[in-house]
VEXSE-40235 format. One record per residue (C-alpha): residue in one letter; x, y, z; chain. Coordinates in nm, 2 decimals, padded with zeros to 4 digits. Example, Ala and Ser with C-alpha at 12.3 -4.5 7.8 and 13.67 -1.06 7.14 Angstrom:
% residues 2
<rec><res>A</res><east>01.23</east><north>-00.45</north><up>00.78</up><chain>A</chain></rec>
<rec><res>S</res><east>01.37</east><north>-00.11</north><up>00.71</up><chain>A</chain></rec>
% end
This chain:
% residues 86
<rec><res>X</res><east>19.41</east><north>09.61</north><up>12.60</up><chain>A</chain></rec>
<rec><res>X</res><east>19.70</east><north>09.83</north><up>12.51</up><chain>A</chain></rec>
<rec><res>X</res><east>20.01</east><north>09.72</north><up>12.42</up><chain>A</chain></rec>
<rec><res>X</res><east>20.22</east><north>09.94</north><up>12.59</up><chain>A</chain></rec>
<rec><res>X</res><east>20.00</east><north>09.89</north><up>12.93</up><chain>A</chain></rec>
<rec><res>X</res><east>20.20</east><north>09.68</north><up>13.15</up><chain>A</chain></rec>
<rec><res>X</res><east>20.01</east><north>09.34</north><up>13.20</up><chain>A</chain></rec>
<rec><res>X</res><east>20.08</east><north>09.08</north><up>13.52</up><chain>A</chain></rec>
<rec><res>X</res><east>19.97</east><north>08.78</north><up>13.53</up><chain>A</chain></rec>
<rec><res>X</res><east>19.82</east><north>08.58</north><up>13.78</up><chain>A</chain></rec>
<rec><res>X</res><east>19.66</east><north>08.22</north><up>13.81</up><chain>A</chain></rec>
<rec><res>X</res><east>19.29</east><north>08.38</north><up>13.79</up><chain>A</chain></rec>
<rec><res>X</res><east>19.33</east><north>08.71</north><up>13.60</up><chain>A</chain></rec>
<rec><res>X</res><east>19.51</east><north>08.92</north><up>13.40</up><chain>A</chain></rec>
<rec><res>X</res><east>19.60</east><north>09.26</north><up>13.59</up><chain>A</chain></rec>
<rec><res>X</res><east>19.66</east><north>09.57</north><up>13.40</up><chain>A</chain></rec>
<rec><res>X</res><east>19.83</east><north>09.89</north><up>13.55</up><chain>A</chain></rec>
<rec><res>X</res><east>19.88</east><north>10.26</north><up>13.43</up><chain>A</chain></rec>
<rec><res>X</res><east>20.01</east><north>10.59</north><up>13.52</up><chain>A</chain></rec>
<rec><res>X</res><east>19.86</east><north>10.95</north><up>13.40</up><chain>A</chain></rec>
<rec><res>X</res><east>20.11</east><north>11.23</north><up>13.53</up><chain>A</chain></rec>
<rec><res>X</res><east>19.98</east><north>11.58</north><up>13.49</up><chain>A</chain></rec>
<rec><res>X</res><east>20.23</east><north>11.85</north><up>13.53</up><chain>A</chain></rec>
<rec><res>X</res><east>20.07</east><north>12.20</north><up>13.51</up><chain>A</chain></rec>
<rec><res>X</res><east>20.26</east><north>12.56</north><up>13.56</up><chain>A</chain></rec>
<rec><res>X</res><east>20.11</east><north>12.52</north><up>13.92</up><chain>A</chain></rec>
<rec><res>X</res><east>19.92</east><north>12.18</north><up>13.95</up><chain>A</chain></rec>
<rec><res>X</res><east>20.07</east><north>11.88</north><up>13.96</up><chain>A</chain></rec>
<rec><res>X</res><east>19.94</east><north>11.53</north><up>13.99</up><chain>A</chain></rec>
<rec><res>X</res><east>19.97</east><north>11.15</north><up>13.95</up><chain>A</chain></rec>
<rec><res>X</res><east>19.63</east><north>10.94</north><up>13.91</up><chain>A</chain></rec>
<rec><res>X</res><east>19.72</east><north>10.56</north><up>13.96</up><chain>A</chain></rec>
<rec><res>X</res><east>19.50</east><north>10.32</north><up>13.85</up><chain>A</chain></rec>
<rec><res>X</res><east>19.54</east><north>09.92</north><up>13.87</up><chain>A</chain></rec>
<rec><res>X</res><east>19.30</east><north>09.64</north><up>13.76</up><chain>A</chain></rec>
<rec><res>X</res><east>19.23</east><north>09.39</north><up>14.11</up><chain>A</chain></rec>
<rec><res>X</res><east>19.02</east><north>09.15</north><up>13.99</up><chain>A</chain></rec>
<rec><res>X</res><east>18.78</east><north>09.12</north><up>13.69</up><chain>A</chain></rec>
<rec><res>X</res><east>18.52</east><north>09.36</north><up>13.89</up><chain>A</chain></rec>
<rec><res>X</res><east>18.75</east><north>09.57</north><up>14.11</up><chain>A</chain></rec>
<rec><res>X</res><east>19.01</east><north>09.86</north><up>14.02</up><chain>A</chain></rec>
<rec><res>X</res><east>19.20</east><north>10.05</north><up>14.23</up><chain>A</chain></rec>
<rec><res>X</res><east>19.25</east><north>10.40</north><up>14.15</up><chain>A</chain></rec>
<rec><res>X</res><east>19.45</east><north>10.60</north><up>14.36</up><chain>A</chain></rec>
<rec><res>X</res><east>19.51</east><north>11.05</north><up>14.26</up><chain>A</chain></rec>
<rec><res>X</res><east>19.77</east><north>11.25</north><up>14.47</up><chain>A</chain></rec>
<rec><res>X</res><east>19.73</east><north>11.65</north><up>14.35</up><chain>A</chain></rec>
<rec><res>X</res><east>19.99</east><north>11.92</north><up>14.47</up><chain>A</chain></rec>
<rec><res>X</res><east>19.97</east><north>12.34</north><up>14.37</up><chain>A</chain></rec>
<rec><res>X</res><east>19.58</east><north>12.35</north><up>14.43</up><chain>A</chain></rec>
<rec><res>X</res><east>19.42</east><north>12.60</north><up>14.65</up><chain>A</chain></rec>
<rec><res>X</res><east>19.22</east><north>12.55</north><up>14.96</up><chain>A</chain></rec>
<rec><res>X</res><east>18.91</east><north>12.42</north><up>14.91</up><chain>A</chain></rec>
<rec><res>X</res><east>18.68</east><north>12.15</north><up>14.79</up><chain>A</chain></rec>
<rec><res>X</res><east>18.81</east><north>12.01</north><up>14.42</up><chain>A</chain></rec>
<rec><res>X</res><east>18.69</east><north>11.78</north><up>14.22</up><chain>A</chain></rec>
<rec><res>X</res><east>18.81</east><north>11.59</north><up>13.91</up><chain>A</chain></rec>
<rec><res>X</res><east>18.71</east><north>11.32</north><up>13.71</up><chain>A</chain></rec>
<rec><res>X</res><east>18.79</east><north>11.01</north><up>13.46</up><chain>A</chain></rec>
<rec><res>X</res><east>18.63</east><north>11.09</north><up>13.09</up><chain>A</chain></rec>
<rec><res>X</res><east>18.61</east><north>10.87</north><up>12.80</up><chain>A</chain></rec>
<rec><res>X</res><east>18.87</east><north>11.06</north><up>12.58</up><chain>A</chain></rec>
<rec><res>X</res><east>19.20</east><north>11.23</north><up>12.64</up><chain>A</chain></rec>
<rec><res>X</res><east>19.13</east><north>11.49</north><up>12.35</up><chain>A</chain></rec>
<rec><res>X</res><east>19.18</east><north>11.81</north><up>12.47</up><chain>A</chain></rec>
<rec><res>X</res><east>19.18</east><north>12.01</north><up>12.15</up><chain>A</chain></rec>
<rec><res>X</res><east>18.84</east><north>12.17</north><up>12.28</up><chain>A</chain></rec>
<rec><res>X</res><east>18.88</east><north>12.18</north><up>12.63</up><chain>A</chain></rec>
<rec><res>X</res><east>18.70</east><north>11.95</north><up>12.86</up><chain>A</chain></rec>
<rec><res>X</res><east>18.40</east><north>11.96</north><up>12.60</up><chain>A</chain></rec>
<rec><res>X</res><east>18.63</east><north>11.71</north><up>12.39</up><chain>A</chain></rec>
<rec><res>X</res><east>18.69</east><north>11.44</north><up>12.67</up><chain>A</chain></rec>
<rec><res>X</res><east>18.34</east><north>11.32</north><up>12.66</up><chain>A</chain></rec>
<rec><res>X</res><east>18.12</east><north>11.14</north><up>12.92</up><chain>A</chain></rec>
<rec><res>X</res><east>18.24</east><north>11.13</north><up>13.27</up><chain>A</chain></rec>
<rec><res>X</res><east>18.30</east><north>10.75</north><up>13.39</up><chain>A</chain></rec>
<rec><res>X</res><east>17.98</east><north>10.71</north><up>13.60</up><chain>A</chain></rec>
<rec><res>X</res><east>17.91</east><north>10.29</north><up>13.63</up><chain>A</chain></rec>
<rec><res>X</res><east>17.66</east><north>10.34</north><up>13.91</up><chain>A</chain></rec>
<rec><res>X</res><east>17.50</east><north>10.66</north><up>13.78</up><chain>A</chain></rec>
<rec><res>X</res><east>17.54</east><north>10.84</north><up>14.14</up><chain>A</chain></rec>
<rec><res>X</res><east>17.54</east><north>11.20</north><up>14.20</up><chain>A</chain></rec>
<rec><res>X</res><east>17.88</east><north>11.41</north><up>14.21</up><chain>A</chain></rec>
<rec><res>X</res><east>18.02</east><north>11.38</north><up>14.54</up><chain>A</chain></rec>
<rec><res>X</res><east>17.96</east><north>11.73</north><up>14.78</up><chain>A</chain></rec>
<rec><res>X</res><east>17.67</east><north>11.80</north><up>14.61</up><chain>A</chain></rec>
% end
């Protein structure tokens, strides 16, 4: 866990939140994510700036971005599904 995470605990787990903001010179957004239970986290995304149309975006191992998206790493994929609209 991270130390700077905010943890709440309950009698049967241990609930972890976090925050990623993403401020852009035109898209903005604020991904949400919180730990239910041992199996279950909520994750909720709210984008503004985009333009009409399907988007997509995705949670990745690493938040290195010194090369572009090719530094982030795998795309979090637990059930191994296809990408949604495809």
């Amino acid at each position: 866990l991270n130390p700077k995470m905010p943890r709440y605990h309950s009698a049967d787990f241990l609930v972890s939140a976090a925050v990623a903001e993403f401020k852009g010179p035109v898209v903005h957004g604020v991904v949400r994510f919180a730990q239910v239970n041992m199996e279950l986290a909520r994750i909720e995304a709210s984008f503004s700036g985009l333009s009409p149309g399907i988007h997509r975006w995705s949670i990745n191992e690493y938040g290195d971005l010194t090369e572009g998206a090719a530094s982030t790493g795998r795309m979090f994929n637990p059930s191994n599904g296809g990408i949604s609209g495809e």
